[in-house]
C-alpha positions as CSV (number, residue, x, y, z in Angstrom):
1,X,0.0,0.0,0.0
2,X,2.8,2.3,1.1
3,X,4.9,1.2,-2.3
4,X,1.6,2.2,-4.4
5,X,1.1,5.6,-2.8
6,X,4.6,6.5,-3.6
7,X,4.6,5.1,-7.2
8,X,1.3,7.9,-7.4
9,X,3.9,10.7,-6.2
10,X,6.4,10.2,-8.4
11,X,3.7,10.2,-11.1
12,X,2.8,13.5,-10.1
13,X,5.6,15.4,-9.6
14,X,6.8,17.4,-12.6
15,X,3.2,16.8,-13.9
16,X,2.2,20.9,-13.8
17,X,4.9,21.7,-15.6
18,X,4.4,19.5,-18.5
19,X,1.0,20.7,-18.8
20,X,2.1,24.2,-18.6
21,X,4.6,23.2,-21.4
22,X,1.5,21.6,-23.5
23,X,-0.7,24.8,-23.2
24,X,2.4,27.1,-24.0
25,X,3.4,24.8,-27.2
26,X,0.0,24.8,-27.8
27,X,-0.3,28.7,-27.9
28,X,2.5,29.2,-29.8
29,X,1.5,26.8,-32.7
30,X,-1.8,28.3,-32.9
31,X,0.3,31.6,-32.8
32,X,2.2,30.6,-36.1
33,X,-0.9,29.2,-38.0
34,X,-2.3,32.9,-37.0
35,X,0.4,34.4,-39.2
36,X,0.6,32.0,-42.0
37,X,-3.0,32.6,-42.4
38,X,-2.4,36.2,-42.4
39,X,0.2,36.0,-45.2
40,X,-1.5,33.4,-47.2
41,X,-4.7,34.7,-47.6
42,X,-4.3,38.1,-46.8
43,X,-6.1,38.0,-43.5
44,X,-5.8,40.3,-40.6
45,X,-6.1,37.6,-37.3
46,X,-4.9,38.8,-34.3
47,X,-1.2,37.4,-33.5
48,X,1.9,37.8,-31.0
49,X,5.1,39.8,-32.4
50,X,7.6,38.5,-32.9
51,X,9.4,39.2,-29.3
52,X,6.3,37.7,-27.4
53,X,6.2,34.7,-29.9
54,X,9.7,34.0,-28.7
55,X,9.4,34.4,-25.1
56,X,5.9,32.5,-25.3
57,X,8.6,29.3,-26.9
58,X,11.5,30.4,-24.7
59,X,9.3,29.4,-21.1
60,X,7.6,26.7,-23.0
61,X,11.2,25.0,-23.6
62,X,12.6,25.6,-20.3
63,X,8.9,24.3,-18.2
64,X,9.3,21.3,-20.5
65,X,13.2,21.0,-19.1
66,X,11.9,21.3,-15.4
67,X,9.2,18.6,-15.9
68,X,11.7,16.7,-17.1
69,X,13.9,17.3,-14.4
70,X,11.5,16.8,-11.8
71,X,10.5,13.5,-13.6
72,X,14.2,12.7,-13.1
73,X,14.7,13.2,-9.3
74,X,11.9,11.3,-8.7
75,X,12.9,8.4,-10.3
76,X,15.6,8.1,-8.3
C-alpha cells in the first residue's frame, strides 16, 4: 500500500509543468498558423510579435526541461 502511494507521487511530480509546457506549445503553434494565415490569404487575425512569440517558446522549452527534471529526481 505504502509502495503504491509513492509510485502515485512520483507520477505526479513534474506533472504541472508538462502541462504548462502543452498549453504554451500549444499557444504558440496556434500563434504561427495565425500568421501564416495572415500572409496566405491576406487575412488580418490577431497574433503575437515576434518578441512575445519567442518568449511564449522560450518558457515553454525551459517548463518542459523542469518537468523533465522533476520527472528525473523522482525516479531516483
Amino acid at each position: 500500500m505504502a509502495a503504491q502511494e509513492s509510485s502515485n507521487l512520483k507520477v505526479k511530480e513534474g506533472k504541472g509543468a508538462l502541462i504548462t509546457c502543452f498549453v504554451l506549445f500549444a499557444a504558440f503553434f496556434i500563434n504561427v498558423l495565425f500568421g501564416k494565415a495572415n500572409v496566405s490569404y491576406g487575412m488580418s487575425l490577431p497574433h503575437l510579435g515576434n518578441v512575445a512569440e519567442f518568449l511564449l517558446l522560450f518558457v515553454a522549452s525551459i517548463s518542459l526541461i523542469i518537468a523533465a527534471l522533476k520527472a528525473e529526481a523522482a525516479q531516483k
